[in-house]
N, C-alpha and C positions, 0 to 999 in steps of 0.2 A: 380420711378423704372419701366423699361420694365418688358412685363409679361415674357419674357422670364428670367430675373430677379429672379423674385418672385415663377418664378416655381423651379432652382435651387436651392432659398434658400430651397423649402421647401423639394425637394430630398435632401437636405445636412442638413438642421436642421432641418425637420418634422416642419415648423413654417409657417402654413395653414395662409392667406389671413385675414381668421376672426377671428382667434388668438387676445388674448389680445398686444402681442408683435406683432403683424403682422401689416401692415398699414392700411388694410379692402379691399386695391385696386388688382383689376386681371390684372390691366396694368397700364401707365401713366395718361390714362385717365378716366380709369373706376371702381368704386367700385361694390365691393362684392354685395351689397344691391340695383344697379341698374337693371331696366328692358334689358339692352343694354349693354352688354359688347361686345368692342371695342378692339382686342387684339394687340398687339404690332405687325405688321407683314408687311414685308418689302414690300410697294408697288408694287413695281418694278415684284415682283414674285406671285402676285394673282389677282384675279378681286375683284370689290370693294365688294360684297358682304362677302369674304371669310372674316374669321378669326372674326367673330362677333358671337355670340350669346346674340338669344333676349330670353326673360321670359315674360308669360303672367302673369298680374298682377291681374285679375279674377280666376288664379286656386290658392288655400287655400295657406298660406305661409309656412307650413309645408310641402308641396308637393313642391312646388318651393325650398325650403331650399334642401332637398333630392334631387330632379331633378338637382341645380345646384351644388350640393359637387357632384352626378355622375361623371358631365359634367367635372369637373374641375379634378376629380381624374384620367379622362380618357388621361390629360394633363401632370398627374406627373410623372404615373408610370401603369405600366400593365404585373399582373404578366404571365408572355409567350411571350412576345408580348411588343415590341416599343412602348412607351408614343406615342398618337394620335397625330397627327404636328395640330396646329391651322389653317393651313387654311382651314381643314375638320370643323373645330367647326359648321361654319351653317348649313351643313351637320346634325352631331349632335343635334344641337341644335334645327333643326325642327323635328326631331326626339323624340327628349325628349318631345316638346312641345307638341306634339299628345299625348304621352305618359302621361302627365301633365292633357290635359284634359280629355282625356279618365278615369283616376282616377278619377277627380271631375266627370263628370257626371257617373263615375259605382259608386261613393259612398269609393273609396278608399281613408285612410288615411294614409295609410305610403305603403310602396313595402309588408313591413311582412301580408297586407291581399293579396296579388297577390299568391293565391294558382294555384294546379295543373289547376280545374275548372274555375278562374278569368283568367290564361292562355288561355285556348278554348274559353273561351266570347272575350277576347282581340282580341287573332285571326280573329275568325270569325267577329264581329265588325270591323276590320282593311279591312277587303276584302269588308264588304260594305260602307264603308267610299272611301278607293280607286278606287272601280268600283259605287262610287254615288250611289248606291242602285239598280246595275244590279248586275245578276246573273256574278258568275268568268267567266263563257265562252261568255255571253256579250260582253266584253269590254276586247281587249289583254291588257292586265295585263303583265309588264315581273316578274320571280321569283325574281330578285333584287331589285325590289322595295320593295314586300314584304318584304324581308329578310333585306332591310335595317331599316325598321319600325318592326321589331321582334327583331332584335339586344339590345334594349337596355335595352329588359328583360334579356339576355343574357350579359349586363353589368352589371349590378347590381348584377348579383350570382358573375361572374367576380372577380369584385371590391368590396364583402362582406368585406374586410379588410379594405380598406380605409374610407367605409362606417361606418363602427364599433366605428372605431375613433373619427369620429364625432358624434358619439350618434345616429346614423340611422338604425332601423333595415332594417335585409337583406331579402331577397325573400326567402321564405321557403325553396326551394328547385330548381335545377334545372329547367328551364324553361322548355325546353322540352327533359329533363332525356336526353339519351344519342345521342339526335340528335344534329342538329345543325340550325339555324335559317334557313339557307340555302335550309336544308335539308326540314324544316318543308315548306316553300313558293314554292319550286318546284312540293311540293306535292301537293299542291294546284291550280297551274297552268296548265290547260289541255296540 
């Protein structure tokens, strides 16, 4: 089954990939439980990179399990907002992955310790991982890069429902209360 397939079925029967009735697979050729998903996406219309997402197999499988039902919920359905098209996934998907290990090395086991406070360390951590460990006025930084590696605290309150589903708890609260990722990385940008 294409994954454009199996994302249908699951807008139309809620019958998730790793469901006992589901096949386990996110596409023709890739399961749920691989490092490498390979999405069904018409060549013709992306570079080869696009429509993949990888999983690193060093961050805890608990953190991966949540990291990749995000990923995948951000494909079915989004409440406000268009399902994400797959050839963004690598996009995503390096995104999550920071996100992935930055949990393992802060000591995080699921999103529900990602408080107010684990937000500010997040942040701040993100700006010296992206300027290598200069100062922000260093090294031009643009706010969208920021803001695309801040987003995906910003999915997870998002997507608290699909996460739920699956037995994942959600991010306490609002990532950054009434702003927006965007908002929060331009401030940061001189």
């Amino acid at each position: 089954m294409k994954t454009k397939d199996i994302l249908a079925r699951q807008r139309k029967r809620r019958v998730h990939p790793n469901d006992p009735d589901g096949s386990g697979m996110v596409s023709s050729t890739s399961a749920w439980s691989s490092n490498l998903w390979e999405f069904d996406v018409d060549a013709a219309s992306r570079r080869a990179h696009e429509g993949r997402m990888r999983w690193d197999d060093d961050v805890p499988t608990a953190i991966n399990e949540a990291l990749k039902t995000l990923g995948w919920s951000m494909l079915v359905s989004r409440p406000g907002a268009a399902p994400m098209r797959m050839t963004r996934a690598s996009d995503l998907s390096r995104q999550l992955r920071y996100l992935g290990q930055w949990m393992k090395w802060r000591k995080h086991s699921s999103f529900a310790s990602i408080t107010a406070t684990a937000v500010q360390v997040f942040r701040d951590d993100l700006v010296v991982h992206l300027t290598q460990g200069g100062g922000i006025g260093d090294i031009d930084i643009e706010a969208g890069t920021i803001a695309s590696y801040l987003r995906p605290l910003s999915y997870i309150d998002e997507q608290a429902r699909h996460l739920e589903d699956r037995c994942i708890a959600r991010i306490p609260a609002a990532p950054f209360g009434p702003s927006s990722a965007w908002d929060v990385a331009t401030d940061l940008v001189p």
